[in-house]
C-alpha positions as CSV (number, residue, x, y, z in Angstrom):
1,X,25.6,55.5,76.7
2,X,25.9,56.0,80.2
3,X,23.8,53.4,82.6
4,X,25.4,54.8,85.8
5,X,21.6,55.3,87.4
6,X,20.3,51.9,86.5
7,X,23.3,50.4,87.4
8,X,22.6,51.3,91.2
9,X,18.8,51.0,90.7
10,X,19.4,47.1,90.1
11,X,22.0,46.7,93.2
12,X,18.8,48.4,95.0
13,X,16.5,45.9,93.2
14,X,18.8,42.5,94.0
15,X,18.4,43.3,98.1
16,X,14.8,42.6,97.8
17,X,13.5,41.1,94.9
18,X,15.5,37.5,93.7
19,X,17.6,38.8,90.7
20,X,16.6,42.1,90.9
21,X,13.8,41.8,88.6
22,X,10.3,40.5,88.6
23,X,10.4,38.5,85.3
24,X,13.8,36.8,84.6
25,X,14.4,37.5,81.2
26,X,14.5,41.2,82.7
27,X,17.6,40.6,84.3
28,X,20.0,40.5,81.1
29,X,21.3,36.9,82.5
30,X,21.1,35.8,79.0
31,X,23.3,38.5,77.9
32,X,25.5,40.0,80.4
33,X,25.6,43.3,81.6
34,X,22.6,45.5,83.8
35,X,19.5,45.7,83.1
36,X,18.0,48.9,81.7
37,X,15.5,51.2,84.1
38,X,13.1,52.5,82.2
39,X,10.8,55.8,83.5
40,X,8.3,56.7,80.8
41,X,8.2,55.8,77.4
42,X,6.2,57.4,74.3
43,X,5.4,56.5,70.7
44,X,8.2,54.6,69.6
45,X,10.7,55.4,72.2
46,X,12.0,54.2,75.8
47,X,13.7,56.9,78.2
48,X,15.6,54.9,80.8
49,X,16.6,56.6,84.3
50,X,19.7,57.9,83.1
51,X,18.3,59.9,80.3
52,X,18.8,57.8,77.3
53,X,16.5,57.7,74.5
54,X,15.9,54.2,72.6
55,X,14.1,53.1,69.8
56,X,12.0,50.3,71.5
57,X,11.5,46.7,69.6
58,X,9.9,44.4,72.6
59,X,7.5,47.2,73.2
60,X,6.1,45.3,76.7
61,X,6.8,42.1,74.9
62,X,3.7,42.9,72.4
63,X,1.1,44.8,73.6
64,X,2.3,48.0,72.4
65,X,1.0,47.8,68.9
66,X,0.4,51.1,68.2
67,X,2.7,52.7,70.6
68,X,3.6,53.4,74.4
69,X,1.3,55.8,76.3
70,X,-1.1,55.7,73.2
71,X,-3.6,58.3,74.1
72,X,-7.1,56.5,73.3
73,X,-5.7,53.3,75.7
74,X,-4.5,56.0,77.9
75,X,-7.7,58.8,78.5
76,X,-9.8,55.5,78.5
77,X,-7.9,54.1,81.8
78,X,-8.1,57.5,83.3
79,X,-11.5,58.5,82.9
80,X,-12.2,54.8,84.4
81,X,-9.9,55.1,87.5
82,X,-12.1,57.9,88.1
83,X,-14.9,55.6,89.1
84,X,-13.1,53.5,91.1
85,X,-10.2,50.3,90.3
86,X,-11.9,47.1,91.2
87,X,-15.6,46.3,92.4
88,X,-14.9,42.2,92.3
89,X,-18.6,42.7,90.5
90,X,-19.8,42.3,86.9
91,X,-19.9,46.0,85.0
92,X,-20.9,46.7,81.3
93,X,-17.4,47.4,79.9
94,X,-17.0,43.5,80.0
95,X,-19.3,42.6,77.8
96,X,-18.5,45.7,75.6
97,X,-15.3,43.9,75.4
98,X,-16.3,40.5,75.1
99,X,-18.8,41.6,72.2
100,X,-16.3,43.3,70.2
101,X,-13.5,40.6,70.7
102,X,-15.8,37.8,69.3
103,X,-17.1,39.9,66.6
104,X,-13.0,40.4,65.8
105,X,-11.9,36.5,66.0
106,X,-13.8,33.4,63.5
107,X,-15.0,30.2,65.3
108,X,-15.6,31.6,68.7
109,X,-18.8,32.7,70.5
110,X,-18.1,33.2,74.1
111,X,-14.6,34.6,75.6
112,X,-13.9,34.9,79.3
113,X,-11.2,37.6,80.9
114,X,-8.4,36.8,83.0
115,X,-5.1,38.4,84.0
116,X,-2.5,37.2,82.0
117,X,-1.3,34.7,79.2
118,X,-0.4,32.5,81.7
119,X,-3.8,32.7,83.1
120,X,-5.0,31.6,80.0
121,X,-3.3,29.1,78.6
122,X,-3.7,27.3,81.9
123,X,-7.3,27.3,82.1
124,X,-8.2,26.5,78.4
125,X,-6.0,23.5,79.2
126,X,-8.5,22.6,82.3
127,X,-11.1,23.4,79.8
128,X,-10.0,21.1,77.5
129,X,-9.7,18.2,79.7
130,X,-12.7,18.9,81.1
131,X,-14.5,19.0,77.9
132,X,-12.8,15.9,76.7
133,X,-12.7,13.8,79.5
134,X,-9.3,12.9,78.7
135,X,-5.6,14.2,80.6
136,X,-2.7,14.2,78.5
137,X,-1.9,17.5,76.0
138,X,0.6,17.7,73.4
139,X,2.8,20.7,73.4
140,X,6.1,21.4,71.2
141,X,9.4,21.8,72.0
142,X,10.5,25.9,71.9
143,X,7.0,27.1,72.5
144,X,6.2,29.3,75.9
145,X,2.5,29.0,77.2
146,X,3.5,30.7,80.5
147,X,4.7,29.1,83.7
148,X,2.2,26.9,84.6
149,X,3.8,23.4,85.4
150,X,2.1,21.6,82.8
151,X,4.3,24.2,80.3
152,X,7.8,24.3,81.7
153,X,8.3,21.0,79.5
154,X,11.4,22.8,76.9
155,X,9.5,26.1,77.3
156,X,11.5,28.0,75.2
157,X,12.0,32.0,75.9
158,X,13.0,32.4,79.7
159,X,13.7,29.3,80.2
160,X,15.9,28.3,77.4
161,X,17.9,31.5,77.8
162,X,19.3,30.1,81.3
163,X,19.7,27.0,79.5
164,X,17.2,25.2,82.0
165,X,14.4,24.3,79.9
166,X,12.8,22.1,82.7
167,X,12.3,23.5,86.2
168,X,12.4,22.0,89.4
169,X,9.3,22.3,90.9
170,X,7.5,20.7,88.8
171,X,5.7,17.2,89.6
172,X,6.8,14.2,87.4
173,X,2.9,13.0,87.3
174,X,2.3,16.5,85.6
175,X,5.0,16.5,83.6
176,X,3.9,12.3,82.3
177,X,0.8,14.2,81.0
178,X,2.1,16.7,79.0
179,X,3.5,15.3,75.6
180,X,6.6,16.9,73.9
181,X,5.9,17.4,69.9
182,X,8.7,18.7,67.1
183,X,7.3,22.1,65.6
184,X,6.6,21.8,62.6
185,X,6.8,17.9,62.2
186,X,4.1,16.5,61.3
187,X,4.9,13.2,61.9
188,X,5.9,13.5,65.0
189,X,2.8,14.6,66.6
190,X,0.9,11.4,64.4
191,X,3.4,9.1,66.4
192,X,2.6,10.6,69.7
193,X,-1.0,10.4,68.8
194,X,-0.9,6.6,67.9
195,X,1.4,6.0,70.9
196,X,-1.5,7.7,72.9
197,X,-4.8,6.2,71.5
198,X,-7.6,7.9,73.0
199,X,-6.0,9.8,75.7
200,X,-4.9,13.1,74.4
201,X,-7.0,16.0,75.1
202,X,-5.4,18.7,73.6
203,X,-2.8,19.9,71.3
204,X,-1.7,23.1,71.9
205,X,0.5,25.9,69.9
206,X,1.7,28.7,68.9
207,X,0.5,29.2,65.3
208,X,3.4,31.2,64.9
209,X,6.3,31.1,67.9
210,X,7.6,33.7,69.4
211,X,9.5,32.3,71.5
212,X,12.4,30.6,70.5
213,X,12.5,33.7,68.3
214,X,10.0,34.2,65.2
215,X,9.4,31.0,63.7
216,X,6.2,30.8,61.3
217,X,4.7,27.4,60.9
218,X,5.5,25.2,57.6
219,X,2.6,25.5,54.8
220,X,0.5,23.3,55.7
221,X,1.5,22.5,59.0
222,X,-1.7,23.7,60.9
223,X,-4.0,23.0,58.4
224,X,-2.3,19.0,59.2
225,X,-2.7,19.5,62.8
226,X,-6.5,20.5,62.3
227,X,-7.0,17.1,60.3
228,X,-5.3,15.3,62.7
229,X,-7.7,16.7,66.0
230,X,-10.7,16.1,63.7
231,X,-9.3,12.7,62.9
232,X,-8.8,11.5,66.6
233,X,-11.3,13.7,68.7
234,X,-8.1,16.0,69.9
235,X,-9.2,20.0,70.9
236,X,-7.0,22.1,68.7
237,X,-5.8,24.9,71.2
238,X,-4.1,28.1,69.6
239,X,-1.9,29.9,72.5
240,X,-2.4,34.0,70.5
241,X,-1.0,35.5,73.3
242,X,1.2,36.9,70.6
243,X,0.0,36.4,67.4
244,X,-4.2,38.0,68.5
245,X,-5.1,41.3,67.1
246,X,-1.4,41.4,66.1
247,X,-0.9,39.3,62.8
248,X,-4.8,40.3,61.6
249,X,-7.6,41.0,63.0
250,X,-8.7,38.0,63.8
251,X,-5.1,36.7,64.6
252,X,-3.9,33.7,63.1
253,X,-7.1,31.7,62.6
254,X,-7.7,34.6,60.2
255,X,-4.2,34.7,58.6
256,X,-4.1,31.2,57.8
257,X,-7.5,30.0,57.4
258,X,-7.2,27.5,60.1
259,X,-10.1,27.1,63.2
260,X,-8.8,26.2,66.5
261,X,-11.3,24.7,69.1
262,X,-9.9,27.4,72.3
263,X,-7.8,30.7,71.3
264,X,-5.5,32.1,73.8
265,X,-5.2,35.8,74.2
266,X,-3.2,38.6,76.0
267,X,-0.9,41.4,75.3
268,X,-2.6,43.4,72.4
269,X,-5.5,42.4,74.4
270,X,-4.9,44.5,76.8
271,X,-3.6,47.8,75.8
272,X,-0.3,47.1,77.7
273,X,-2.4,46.2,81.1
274,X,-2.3,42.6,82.9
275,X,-4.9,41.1,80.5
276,X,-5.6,37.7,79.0
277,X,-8.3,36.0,77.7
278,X,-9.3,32.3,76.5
279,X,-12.1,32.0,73.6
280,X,-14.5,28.7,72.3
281,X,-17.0,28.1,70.9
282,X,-20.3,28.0,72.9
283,X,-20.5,24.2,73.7
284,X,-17.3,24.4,74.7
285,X,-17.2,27.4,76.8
286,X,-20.0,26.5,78.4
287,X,-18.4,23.7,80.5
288,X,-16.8,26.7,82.7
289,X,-18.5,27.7,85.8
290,X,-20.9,28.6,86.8
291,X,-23.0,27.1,84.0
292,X,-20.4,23.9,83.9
293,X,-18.4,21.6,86.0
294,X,-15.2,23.0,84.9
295,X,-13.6,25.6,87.5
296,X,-11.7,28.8,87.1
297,X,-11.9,32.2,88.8
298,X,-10.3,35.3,89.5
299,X,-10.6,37.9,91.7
300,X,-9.3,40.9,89.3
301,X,-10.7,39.3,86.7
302,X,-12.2,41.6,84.4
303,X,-10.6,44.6,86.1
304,X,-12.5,47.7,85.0
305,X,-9.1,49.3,84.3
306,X,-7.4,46.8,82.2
307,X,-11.2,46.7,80.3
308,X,-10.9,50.4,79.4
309,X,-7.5,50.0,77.8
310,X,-8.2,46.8,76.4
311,X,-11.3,48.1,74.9
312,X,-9.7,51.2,74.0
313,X,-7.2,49.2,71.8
314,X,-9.1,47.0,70.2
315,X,-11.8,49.4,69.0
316,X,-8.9,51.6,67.3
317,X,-7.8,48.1,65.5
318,X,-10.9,47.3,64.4
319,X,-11.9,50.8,63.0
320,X,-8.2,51.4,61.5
321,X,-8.9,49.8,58.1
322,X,-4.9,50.2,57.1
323,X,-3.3,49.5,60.2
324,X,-2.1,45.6,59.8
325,X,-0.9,46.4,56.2
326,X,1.1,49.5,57.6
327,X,3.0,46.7,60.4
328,X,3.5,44.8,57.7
329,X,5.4,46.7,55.2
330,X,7.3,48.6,58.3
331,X,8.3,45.0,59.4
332,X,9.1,44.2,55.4
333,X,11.1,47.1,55.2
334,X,13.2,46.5,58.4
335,X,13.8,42.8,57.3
336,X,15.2,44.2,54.0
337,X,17.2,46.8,55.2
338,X,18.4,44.4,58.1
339,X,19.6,41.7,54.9
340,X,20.9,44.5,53.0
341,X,23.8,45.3,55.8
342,X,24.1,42.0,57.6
343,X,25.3,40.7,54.0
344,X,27.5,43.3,53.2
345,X,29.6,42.8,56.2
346,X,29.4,39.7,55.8
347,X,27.4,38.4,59.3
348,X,25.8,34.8,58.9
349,X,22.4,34.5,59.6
350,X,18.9,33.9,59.2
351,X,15.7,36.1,59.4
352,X,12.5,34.8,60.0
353,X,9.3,37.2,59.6
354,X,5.6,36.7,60.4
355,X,3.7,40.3,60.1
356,X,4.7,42.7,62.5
357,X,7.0,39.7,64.6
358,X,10.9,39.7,63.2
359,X,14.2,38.0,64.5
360,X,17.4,37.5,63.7
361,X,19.0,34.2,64.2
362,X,23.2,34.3,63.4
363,X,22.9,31.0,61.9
364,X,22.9,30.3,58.0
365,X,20.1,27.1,58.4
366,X,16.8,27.7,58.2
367,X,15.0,27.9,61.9
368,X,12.1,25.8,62.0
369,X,11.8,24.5,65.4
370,X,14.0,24.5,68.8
371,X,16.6,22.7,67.8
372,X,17.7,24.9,64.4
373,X,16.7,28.1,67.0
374,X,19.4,26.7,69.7
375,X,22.3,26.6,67.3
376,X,22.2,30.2,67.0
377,X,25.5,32.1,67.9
378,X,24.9,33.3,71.0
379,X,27.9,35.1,71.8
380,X,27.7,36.9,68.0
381,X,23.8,37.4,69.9
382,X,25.4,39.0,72.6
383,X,27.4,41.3,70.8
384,X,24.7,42.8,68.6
385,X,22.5,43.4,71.4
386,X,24.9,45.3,73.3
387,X,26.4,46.9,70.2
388,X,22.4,48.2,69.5
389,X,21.8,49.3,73.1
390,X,24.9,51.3,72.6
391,X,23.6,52.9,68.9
392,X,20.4,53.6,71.6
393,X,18.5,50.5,70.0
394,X,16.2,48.1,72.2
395,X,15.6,44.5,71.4
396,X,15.1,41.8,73.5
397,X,17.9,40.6,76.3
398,X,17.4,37.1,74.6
399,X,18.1,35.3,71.3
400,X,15.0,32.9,71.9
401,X,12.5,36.0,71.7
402,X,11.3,37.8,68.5
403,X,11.1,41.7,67.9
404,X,7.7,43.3,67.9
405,X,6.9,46.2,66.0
406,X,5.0,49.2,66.5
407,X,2.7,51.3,64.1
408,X,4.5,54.3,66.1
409,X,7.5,53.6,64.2
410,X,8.9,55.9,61.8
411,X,10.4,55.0,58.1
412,X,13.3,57.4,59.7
413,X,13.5,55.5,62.6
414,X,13.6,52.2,60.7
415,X,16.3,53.8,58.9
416,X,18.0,55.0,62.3
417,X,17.7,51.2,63.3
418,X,19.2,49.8,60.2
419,X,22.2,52.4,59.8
420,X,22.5,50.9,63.6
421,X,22.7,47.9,62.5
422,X,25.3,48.5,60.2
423,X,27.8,50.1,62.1
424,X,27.4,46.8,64.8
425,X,27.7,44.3,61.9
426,X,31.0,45.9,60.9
427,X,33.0,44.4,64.0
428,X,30.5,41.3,64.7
């Protein structure tokens, strides 16, 4: 494939914004090579400036759950953009959303909008410690909540793919607060809680990661981490920026039977536009302002847009009786046929699955937290990325990320992607 137009677009890019890209991961650091331009994209598929067609498996990193330029999501944001952007005033389609969101999720009763993950991870963190009364949070190594400076604590994702898990910038007194746990070790997190008495506020997670590529949580792990909050009067905090509306309807918490005190949402959330959200129970929630002491605001909060195609989405999840099952046996079928050739030629790896959330990790251990994820073969990583980009198959510029998959997705284009496969295994 020929990259000649994106290839210039990106010098363009580098002369005004720092790396040429407005998210790092973007900039194929972790990787090598130039970043794809993309103009439009459609079902299943990315069309880059050049012309090239590519089966797409980050799909916005997510949100894309039932395809790009889905029509619903998409006459919903037009017909709204009709009446105007942004009022910076309360209008009905916010509690339309909010309304069918909780009726979605268990264990919450109120849910308040914001504009991104980040966004919300941050502030059910304030929540917390507002709630609680206490300042520290535990938080486990490999797991992205955004780039808030209480996170960037071996963040995993972006940050692990420039191999510069901790960023300057941030404060040592904010960094003393935050707690760094093993996932998926138990035992760890009861040491940091002993070694803490009565001063953690929070533990907060990714019921399944996503960003140190697809790691599900042990059996039993979360069900141990809910008897540990309960035990010590810790707020259970499930970051679903991901996993929400993705793995089930009602995320995680439904999938495995486990209630956290705040959910985080975004992505699926909202229909591919800057949404996030952050969920509780009514006590809980209630500590925000301007009913509680607890701050947070936003001035595009709740932007009538990002409501239409959030609510747009959602509503088509909830009323698609089939849907999670179809992601799930279109995920089951790539992860077999992915086995199937990675075996035959003989390529030594690992693949974790979680619903519609794959990855491959060219390791033959099992990858159940950071440090198993980091002793990947990157360079083998490297190789089958750009050996896929050049069969015209997109998955993420980083070995720390997992795949998403889309209900736009074809059996023939799983095939397309597994014959692709193939041919790259044969000279990995």
């Amino acid at each position: 494939m020929i990259y000649k137009r994106s290839s210039a677009l990106f010098a363009e890019a580098e002369r005004v914004i720092p790396g040429g890209v407005n998210s790092p991961v973007r900039a194929f650091k972790g990787v090598g090579g130039t970043p794809i331009f993309v103009k439009e994209a459609k079902g299943a598929y990315l069309y880059d400036e050049d012309g090239n067609r590519l089966i797409d498996y980050i799909n916005s990193w997510g949100p894309m759950i039932l395809g790009h330029a889905y029509q619903p999501v998409v006459d919903a944001v037009v017909e709204k953009a009709k009446k105007g952007t942004s009022f910076g005033m309360p209008t009905e389609i916010e509690t339309q959303i909010a309304q069918l969101a909780v009726s979605m999720v268990p264990n919450i009763d109120k849910i308040r909008f914001v504009n991104s993950g980040t966004e919300a991870c941050m502030s059910a963190v304030r929540l917390a410690r507002g709630y609680s009364g206490k300042d520290k949070i535990i938080k486990f190594a490999g797991c992205y909540h955004g780039h808030s400076d209480s996170f960037l604590i071996q963040a995993g994702s972006g940050a692990s793919t420039f191999g510069t898990p901790n960023s300057p910038g941030v404060t040592k007194g904010t960094a003393k607060d935050t707690l760094l746990a093993k996932y998926n070790d138990i035992e760890n997190v009861k040491q940091l809680i002993e070694a803490n008495p009565n001063e953690i506020a929070c533990i907060i997670i990714e019921p399944v990661a996503g960003n140190m590529g697809c790691v599900p949580p042990n059996d039993g792990f979360l069900q141990a981490l809910r008897e540990l909050c309960d035990a010590n009067n810790i707020l259970l905090v499930f970051d679903e920026v991901m996993t929400g509306f993705r793995l089930a309807k009602g995320g995680a918490q439904e999938l495995y039977n486990v209630k956290a005190d705040i959910v985080c949402f975004g992505k699926v959330i909202g229909g591919g536009l800057p949404v996030g959200a952050f969920a509780a129970r009514e006590e809980i929630m209630n500590y925000l302002a301007p009913v509680g002491p607890v701050y947070q605001a936003g001035t595009l909060s709740g932007n009538p847009l990002a409501m239409a195609a959030g609510l747009a989405m959602l509503t088509q999840l909830n009323n698609d009786a089939g849907v999670f099952n179809r992601l799930n046996e279109k995920t089951a079928y790539l992860h077999e046929g992915i086995a199937n050739v990675l075996n035959k030629n003989k390529v030594v790896h690992t693949i974790n699955r979680v619903g519609s959330m794959i990855s491959v990790h060219f390791d033959k251990d099992a990858v159940v937290d950071f440090e198993t994820a980091a002793k990947g073969n990157n360079e083998t990583f490297k190789k089958f990325f750009h050996g896929l980009l050049h069969e015209g198959v997109y998955i993420a510029p980083s070995a720390f990320e997992t795949w998403f998959i889309t209900d736009a997705l074809t059996y023939e284009d799983l095939d397309f992607t597994i014959n692709a496969i193939n041919n790259v295994a044969r000279v990995l």
